[in-house]
mmCIF file of the C-alpha atoms, coordinates in Angstrom:
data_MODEL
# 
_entry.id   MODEL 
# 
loop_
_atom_site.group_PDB 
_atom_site.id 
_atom_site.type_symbol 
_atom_site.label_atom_id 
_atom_site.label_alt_id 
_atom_site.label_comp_id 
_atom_site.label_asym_id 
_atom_site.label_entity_id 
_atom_site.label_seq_id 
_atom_site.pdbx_PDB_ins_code 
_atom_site.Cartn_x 
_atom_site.Cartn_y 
_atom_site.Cartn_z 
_atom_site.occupancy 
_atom_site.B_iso_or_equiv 
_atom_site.pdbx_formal_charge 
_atom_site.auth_seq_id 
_atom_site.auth_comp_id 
_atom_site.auth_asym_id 
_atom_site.auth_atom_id 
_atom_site.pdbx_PDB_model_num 
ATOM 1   C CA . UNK A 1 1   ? 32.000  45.720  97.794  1.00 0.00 ? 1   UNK A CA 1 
ATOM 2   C CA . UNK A 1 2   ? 34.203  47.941  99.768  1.00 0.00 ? 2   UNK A CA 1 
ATOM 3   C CA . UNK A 1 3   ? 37.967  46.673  98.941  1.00 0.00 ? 3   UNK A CA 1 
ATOM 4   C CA . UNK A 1 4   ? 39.235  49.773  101.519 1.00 0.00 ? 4   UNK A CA 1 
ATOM 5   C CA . UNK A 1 5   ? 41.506  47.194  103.927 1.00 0.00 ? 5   UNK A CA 1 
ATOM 6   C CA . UNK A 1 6   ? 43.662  48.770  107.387 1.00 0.00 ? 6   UNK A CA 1 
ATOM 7   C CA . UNK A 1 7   ? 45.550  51.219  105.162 1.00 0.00 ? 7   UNK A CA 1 
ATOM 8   C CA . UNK A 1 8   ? 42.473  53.211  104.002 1.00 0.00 ? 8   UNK A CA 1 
ATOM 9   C CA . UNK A 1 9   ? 41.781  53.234  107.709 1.00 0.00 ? 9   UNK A CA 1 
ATOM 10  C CA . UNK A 1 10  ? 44.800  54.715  108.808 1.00 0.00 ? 10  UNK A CA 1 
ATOM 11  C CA . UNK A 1 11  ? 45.125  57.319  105.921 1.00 0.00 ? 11  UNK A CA 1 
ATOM 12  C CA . UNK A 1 12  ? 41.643  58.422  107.197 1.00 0.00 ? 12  UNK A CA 1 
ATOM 13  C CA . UNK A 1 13  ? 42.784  58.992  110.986 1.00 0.00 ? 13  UNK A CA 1 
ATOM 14  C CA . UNK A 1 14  ? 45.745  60.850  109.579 1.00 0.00 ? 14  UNK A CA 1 
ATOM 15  C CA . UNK A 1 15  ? 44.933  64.733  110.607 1.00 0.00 ? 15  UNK A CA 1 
ATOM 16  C CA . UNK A 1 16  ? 43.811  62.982  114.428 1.00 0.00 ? 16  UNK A CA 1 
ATOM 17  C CA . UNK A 1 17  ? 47.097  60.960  114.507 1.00 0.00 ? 17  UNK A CA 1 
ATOM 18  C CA . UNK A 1 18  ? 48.849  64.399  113.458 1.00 0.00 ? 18  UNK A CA 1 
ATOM 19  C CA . UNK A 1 19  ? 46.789  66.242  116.376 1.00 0.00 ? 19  UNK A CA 1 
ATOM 20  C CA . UNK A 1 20  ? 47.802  64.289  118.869 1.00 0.00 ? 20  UNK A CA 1 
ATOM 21  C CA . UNK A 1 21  ? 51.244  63.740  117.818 1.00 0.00 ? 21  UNK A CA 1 
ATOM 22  C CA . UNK A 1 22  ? 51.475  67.476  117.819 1.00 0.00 ? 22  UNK A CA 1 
ATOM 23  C CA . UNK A 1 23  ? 50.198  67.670  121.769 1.00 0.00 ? 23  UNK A CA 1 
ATOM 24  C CA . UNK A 1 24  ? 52.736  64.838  122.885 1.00 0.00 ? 24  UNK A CA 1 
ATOM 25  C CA . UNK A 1 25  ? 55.264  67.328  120.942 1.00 0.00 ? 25  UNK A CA 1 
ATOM 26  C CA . UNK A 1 26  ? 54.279  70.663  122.618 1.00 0.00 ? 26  UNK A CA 1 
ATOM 27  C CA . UNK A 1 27  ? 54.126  68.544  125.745 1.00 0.00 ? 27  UNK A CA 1 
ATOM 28  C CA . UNK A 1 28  ? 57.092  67.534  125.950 1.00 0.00 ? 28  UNK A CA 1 
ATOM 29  C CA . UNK A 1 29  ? 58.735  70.973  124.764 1.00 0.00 ? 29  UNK A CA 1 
ATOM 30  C CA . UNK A 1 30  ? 56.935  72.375  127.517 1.00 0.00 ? 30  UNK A CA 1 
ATOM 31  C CA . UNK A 1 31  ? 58.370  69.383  129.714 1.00 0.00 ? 31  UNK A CA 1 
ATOM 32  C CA . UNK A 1 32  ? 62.022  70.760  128.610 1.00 0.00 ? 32  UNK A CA 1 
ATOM 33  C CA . UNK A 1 33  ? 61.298  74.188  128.958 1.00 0.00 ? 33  UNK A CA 1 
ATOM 34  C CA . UNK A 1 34  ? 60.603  74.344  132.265 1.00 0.00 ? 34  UNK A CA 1 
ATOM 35  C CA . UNK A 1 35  ? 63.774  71.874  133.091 1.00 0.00 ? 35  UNK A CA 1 
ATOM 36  C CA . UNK A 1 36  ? 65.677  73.932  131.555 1.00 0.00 ? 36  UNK A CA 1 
ATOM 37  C CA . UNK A 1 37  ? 64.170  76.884  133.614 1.00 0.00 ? 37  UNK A CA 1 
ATOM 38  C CA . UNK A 1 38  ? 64.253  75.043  136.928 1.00 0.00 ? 38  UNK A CA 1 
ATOM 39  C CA . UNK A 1 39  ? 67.675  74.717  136.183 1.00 0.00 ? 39  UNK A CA 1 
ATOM 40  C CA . UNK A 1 40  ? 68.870  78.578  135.247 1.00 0.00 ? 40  UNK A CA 1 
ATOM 41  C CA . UNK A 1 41  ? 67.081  80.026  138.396 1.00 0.00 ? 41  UNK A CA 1 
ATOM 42  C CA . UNK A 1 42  ? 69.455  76.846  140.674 1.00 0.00 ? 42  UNK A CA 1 
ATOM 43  C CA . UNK A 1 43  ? 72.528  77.618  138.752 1.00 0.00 ? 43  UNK A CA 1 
ATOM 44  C CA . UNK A 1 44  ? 72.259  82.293  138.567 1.00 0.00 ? 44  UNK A CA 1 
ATOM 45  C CA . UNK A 1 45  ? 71.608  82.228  142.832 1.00 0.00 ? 45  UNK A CA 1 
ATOM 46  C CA . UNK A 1 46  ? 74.678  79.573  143.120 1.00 0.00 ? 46  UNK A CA 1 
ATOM 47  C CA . UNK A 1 47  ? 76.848  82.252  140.970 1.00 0.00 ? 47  UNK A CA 1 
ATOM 48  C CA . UNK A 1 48  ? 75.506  85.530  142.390 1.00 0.00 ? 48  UNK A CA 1 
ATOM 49  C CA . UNK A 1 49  ? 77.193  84.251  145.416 1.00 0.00 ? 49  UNK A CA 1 
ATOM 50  C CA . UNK A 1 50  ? 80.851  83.915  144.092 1.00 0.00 ? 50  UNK A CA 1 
ATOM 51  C CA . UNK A 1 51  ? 82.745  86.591  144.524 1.00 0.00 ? 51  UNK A CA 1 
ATOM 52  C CA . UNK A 1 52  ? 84.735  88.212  142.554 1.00 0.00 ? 52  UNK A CA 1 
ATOM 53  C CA . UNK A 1 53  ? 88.248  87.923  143.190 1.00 0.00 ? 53  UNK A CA 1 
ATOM 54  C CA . UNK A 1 54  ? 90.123  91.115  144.005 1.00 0.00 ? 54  UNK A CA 1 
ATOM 55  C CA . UNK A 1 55  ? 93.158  92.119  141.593 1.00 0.00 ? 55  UNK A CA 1 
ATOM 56  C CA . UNK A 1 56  ? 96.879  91.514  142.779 1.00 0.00 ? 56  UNK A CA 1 
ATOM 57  C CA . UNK A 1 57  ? 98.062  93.458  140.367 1.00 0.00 ? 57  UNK A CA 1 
ATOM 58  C CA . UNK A 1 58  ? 97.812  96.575  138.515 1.00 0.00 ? 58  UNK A CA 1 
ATOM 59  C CA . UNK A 1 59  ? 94.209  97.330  137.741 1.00 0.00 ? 59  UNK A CA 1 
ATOM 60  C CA . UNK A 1 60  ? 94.201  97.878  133.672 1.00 0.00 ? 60  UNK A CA 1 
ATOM 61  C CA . UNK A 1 61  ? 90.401  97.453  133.030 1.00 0.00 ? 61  UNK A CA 1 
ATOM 62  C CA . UNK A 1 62  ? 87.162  98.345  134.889 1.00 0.00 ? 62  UNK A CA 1 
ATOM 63  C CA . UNK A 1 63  ? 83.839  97.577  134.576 1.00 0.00 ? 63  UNK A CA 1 
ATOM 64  C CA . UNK A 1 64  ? 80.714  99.469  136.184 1.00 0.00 ? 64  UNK A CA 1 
ATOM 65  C CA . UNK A 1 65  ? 76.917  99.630  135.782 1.00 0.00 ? 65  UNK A CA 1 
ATOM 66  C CA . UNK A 1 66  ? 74.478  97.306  134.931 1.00 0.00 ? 66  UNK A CA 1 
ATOM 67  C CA . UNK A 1 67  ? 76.327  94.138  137.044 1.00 0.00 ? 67  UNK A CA 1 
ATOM 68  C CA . UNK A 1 68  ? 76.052  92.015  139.987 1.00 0.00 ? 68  UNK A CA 1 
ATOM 69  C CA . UNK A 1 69  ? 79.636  90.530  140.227 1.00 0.00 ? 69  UNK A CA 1 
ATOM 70  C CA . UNK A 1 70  ? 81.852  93.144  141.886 1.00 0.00 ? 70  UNK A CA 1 
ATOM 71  C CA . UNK A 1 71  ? 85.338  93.386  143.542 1.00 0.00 ? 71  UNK A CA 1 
ATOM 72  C CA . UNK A 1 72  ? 85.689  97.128  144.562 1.00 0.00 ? 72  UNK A CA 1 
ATOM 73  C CA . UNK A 1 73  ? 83.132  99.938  145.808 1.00 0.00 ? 73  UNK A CA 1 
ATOM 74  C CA . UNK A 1 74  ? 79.928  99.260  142.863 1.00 0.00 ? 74  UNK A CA 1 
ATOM 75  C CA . UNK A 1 75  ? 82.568  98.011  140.539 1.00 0.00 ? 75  UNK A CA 1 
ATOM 76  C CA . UNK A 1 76  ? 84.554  95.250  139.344 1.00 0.00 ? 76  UNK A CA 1 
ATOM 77  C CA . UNK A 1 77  ? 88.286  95.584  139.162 1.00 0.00 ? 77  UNK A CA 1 
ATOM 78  C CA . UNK A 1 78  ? 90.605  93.056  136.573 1.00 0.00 ? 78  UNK A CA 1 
ATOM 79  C CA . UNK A 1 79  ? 94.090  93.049  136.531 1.00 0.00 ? 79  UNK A CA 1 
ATOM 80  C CA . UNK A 1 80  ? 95.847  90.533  133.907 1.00 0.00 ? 80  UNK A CA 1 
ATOM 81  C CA . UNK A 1 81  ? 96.106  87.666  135.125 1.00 0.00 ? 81  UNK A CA 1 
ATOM 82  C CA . UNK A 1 82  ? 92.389  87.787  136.161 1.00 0.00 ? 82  UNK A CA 1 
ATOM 83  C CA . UNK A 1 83  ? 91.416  88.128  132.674 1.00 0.00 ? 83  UNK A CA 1 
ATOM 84  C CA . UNK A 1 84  ? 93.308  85.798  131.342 1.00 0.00 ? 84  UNK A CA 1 
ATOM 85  C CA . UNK A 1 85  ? 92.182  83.463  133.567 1.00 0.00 ? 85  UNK A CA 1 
ATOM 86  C CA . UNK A 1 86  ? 88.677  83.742  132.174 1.00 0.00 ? 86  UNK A CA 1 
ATOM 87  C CA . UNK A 1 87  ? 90.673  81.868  129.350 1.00 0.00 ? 87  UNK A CA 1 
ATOM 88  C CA . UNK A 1 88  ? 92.091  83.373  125.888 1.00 0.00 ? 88  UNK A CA 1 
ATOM 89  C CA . UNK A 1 89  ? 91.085  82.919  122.325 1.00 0.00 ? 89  UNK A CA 1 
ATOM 90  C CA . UNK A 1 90  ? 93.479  83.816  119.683 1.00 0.00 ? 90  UNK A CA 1 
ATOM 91  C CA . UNK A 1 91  ? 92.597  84.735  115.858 1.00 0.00 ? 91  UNK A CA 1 
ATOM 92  C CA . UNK A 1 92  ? 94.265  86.693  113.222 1.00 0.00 ? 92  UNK A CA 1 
ATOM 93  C CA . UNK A 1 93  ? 93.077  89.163  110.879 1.00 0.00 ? 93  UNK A CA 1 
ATOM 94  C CA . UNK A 1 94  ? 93.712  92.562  109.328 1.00 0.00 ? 94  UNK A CA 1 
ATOM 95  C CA . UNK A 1 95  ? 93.450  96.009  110.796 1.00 0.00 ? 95  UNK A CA 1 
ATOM 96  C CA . UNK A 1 96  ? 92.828  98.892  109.344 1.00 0.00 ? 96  UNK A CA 1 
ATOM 97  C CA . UNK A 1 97  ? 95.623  100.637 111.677 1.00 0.00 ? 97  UNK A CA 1 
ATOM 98  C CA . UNK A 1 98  ? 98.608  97.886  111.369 1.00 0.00 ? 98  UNK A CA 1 
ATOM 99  C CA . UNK A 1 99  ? 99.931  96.093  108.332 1.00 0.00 ? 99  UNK A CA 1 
ATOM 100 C CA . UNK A 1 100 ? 99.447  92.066  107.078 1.00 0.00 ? 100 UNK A CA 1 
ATOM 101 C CA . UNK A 1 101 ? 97.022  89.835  109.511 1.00 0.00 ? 101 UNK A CA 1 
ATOM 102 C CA . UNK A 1 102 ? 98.221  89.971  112.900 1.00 0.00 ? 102 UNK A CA 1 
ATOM 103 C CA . UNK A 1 103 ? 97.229  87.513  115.622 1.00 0.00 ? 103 UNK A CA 1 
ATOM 104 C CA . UNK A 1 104 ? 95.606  88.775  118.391 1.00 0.00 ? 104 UNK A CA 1 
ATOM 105 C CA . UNK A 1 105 ? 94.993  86.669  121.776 1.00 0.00 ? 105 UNK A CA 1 
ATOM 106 C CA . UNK A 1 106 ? 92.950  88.236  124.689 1.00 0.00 ? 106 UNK A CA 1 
ATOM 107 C CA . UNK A 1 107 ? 89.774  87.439  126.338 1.00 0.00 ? 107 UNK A CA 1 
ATOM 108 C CA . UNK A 1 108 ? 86.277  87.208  124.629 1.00 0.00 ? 108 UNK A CA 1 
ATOM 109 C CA . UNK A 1 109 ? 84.361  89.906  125.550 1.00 0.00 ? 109 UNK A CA 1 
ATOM 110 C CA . UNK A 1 110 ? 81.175  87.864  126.160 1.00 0.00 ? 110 UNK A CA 1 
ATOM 111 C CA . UNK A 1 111 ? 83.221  86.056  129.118 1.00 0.00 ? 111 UNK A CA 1 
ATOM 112 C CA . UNK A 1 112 ? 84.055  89.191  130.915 1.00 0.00 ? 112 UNK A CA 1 
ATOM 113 C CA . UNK A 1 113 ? 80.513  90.153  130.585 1.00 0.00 ? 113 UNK A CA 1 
ATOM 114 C CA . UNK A 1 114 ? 79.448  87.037  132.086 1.00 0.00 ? 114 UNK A CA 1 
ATOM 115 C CA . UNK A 1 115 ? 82.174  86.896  134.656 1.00 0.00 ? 115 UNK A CA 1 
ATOM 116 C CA . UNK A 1 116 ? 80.859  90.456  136.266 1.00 0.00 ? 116 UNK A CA 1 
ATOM 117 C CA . UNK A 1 117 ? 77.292  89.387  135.217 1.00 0.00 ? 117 UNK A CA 1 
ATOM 118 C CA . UNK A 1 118 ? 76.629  91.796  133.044 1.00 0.00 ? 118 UNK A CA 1 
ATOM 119 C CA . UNK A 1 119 ? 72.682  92.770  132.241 1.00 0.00 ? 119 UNK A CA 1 
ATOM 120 C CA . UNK A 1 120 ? 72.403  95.329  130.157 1.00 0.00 ? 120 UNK A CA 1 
ATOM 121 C CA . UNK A 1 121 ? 72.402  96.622  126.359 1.00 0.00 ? 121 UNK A CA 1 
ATOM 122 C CA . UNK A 1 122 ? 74.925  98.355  125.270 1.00 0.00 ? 122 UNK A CA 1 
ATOM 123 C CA . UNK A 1 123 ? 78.949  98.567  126.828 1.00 0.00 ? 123 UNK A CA 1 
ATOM 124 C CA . UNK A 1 124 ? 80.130  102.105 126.727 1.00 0.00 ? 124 UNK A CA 1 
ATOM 125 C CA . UNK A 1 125 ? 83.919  101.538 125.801 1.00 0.00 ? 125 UNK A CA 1 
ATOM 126 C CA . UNK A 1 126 ? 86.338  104.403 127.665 1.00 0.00 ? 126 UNK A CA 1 
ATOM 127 C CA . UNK A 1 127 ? 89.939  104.485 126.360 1.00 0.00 ? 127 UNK A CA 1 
ATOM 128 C CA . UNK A 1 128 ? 93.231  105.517 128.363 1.00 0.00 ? 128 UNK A CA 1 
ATOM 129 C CA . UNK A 1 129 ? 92.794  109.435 126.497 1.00 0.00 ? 129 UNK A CA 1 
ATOM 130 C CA . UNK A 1 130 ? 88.623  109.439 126.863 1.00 0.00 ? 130 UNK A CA 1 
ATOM 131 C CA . UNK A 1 131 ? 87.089  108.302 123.307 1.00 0.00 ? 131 UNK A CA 1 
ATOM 132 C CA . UNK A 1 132 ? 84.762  106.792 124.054 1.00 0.00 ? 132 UNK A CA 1 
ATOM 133 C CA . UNK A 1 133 ? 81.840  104.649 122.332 1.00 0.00 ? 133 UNK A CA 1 
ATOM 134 C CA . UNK A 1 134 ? 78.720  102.722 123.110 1.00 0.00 ? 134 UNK A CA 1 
ATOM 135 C CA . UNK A 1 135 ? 78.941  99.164  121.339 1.00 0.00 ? 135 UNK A CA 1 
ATOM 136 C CA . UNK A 1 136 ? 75.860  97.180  121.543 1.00 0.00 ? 136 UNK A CA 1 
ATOM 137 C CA . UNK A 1 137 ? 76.171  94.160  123.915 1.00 0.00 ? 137 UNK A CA 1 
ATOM 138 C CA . UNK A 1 138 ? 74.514  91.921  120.875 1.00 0.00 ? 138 UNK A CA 1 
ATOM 139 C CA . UNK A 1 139 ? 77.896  92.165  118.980 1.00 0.00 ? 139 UNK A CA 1 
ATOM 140 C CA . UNK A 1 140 ? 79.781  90.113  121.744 1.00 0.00 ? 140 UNK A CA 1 
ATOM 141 C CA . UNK A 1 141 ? 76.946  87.118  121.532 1.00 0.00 ? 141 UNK A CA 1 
ATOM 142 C CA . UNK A 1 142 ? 76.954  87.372  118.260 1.00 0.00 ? 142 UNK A CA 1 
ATOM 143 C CA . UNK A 1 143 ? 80.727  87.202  117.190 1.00 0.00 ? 143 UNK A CA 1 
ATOM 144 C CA . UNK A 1 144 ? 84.175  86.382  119.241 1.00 0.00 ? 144 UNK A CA 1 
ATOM 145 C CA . UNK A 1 145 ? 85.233  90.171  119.891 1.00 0.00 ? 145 UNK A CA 1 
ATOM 146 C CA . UNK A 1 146 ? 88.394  90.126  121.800 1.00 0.00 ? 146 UNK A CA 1 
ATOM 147 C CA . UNK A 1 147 ? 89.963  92.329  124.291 1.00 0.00 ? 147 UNK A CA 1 
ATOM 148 C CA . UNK A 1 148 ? 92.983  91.803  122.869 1.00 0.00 ? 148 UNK A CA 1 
ATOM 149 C CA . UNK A 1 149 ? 95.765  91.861  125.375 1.00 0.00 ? 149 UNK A CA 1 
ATOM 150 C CA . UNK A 1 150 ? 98.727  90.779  123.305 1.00 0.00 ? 150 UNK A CA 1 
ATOM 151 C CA . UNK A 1 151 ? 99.397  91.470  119.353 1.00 0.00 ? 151 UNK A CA 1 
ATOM 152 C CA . UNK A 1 152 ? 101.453 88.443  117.435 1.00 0.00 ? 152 UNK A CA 1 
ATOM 153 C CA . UNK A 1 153 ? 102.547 86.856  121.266 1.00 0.00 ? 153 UNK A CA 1 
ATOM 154 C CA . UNK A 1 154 ? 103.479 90.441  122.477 1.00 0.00 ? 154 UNK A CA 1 
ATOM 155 C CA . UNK A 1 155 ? 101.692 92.277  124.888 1.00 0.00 ? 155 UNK A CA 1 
ATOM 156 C CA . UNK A 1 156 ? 99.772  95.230  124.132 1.00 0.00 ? 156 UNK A CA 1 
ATOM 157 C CA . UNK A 1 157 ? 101.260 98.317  126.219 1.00 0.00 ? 157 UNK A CA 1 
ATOM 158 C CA . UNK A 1 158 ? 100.246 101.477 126.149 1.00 0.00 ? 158 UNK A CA 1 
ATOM 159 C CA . UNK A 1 159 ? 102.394 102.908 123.239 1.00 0.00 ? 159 UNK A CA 1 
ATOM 160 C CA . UNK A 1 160 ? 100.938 99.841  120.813 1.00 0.00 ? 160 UNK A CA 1 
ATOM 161 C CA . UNK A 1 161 ? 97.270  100.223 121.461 1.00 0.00 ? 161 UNK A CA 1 
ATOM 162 C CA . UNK A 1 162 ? 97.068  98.208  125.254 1.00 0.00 ? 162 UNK A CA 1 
ATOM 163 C CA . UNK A 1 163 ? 97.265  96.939  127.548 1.00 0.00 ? 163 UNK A CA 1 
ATOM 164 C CA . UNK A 1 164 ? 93.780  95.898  126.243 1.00 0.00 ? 164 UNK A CA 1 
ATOM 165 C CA . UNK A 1 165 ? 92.480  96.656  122.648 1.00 0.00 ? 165 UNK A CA 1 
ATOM 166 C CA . UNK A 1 166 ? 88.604  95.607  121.369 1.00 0.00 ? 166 UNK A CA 1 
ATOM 167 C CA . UNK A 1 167 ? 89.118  93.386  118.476 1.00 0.00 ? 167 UNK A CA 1 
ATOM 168 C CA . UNK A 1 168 ? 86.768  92.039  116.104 1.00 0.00 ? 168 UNK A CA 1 
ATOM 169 C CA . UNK A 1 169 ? 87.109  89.071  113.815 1.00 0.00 ? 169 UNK A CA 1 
ATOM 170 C CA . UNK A 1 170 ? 86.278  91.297  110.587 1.00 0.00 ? 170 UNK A CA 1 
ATOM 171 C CA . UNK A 1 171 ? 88.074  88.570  108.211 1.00 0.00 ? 171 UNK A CA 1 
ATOM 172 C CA . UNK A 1 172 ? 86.290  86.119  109.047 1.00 0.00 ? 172 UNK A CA 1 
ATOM 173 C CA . UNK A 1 173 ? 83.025  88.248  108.845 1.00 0.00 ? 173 UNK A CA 1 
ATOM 174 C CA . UNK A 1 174 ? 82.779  90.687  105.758 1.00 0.00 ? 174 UNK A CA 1 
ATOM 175 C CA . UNK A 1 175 ? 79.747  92.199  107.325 1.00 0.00 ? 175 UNK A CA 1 
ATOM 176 C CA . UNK A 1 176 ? 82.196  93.895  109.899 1.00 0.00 ? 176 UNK A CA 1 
ATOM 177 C CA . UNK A 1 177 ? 84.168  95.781  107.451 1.00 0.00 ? 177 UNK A CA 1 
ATOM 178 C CA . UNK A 1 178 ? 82.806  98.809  107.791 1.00 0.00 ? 178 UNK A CA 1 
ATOM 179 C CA . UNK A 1 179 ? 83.262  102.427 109.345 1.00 0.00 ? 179 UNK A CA 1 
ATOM 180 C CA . UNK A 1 180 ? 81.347  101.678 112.369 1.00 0.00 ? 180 UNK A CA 1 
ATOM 181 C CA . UNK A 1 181 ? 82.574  98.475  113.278 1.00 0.00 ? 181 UNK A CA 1 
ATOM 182 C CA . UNK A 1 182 ? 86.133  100.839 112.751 1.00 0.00 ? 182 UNK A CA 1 
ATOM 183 C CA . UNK A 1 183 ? 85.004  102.718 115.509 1.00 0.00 ? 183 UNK A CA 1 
ATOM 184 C CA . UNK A 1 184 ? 84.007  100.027 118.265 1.00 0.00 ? 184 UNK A CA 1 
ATOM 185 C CA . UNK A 1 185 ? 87.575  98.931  117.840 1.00 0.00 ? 185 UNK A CA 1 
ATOM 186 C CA . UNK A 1 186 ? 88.705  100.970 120.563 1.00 0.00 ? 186 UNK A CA 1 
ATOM 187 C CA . UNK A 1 187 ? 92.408  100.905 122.087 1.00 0.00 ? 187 UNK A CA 1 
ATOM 188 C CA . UNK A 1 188 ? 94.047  101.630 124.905 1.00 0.00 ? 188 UNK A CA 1 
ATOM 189 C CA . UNK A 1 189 ? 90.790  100.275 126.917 1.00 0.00 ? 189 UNK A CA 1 
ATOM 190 C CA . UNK A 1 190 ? 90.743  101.237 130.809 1.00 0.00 ? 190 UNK A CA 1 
ATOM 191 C CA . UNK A 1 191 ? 86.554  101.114 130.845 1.00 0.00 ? 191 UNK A CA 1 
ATOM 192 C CA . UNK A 1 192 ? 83.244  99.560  130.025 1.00 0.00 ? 192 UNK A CA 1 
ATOM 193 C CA . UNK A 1 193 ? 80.263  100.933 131.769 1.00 0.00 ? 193 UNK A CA 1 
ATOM 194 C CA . UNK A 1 194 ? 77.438  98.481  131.159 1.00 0.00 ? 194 UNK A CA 1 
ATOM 195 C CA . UNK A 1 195 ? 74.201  100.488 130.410 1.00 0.00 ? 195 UNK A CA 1 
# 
């Protein structure tokens, strides 16, 4: 006598039920995917075709190369007001170069990227007096770096490290304590060239 009832069944069509379960699942991912696709290529042509405001006042940080958002002649010019109309983030943490944990405020450096439409790798970084350094554009998805544009509600000038000053949140991220994280940190910013 076989006293298997529904149950036995039903454990029996478990790797089928599992099967198909997993098709309805990939379907449906798929489904998303290409929403989600659909919807990136109507959005990018929609933004390609803003332009990019042109700055009122003095120019204190330009970016070049890999973009399609541009105000001047194969460039894009910010003045700051512009940037700070991006919108500001503020965070405090310790230098290496000033003393306690200042807060900075400025513009995350992803935005400005985004703003210009930036498509490239790396951001060479060109300061007022020429240092210069080549930061990977992965740091500014992966953490908040600022350019800084005021120091504890101040702004940044020239003689302090400004107008604009690359900031990273190395407090909140022990992993950026570290000689060359020191060096992306680059003042006086007047720059990027997106390569």
């Amino acid at each position: 006598m076989n006293y298997c009832s529904s149950p036995c069944f039903q454990l029996s069509r478990v790797p089928e039920l599992v099967r198909r379960g997993r098709k309805i699942f990939h379907a449906l991912g798929m489904s998303l995917a290409l929403a989600m696709l659909v919807a990136r290529l109507t959005v990018v042509p929609a933004l390609a075709d803003t332009p990019l405001a042109k700055p009122s006042g003095r120019v204190i940080l330009t970016i070049s190369g890999a973009i399609d958002h541009t105000n001047a002649d194969g460039h894009a010019e910010f003045d700051r007001k512009m940037l700070e109309q991006l919108g500001t983030t503020a965070f405090a943490t310790s230098t290496t170069w000033t003393d306690g944990t200042p807060e900075f405020e400025g513009v995350l450096a992803r935005d400005i990227l985004k703003a210009v439409s930036a498509h490239g790798t790396t951001a060479l970084a060109v300061a007022l007096n020429d240092y210069s350094f080549e930061i990977p554009i992965a740091d500014f998805t992966a953490y908040p770096v600022l350019f800084a544009l005021k120091m504890n509600g101040v702004e940044l000038t020239a003689r302090d490290k400004g107008p604009i000053w690359i900031v990273y949140p190395r407090d909140q991220h022990r992993e950026l304590q570290n000689q060359l994280t020191e060096a992306k940190w680059v003042w006086q910013l007047a720059r990027i060239d997106v390569r």
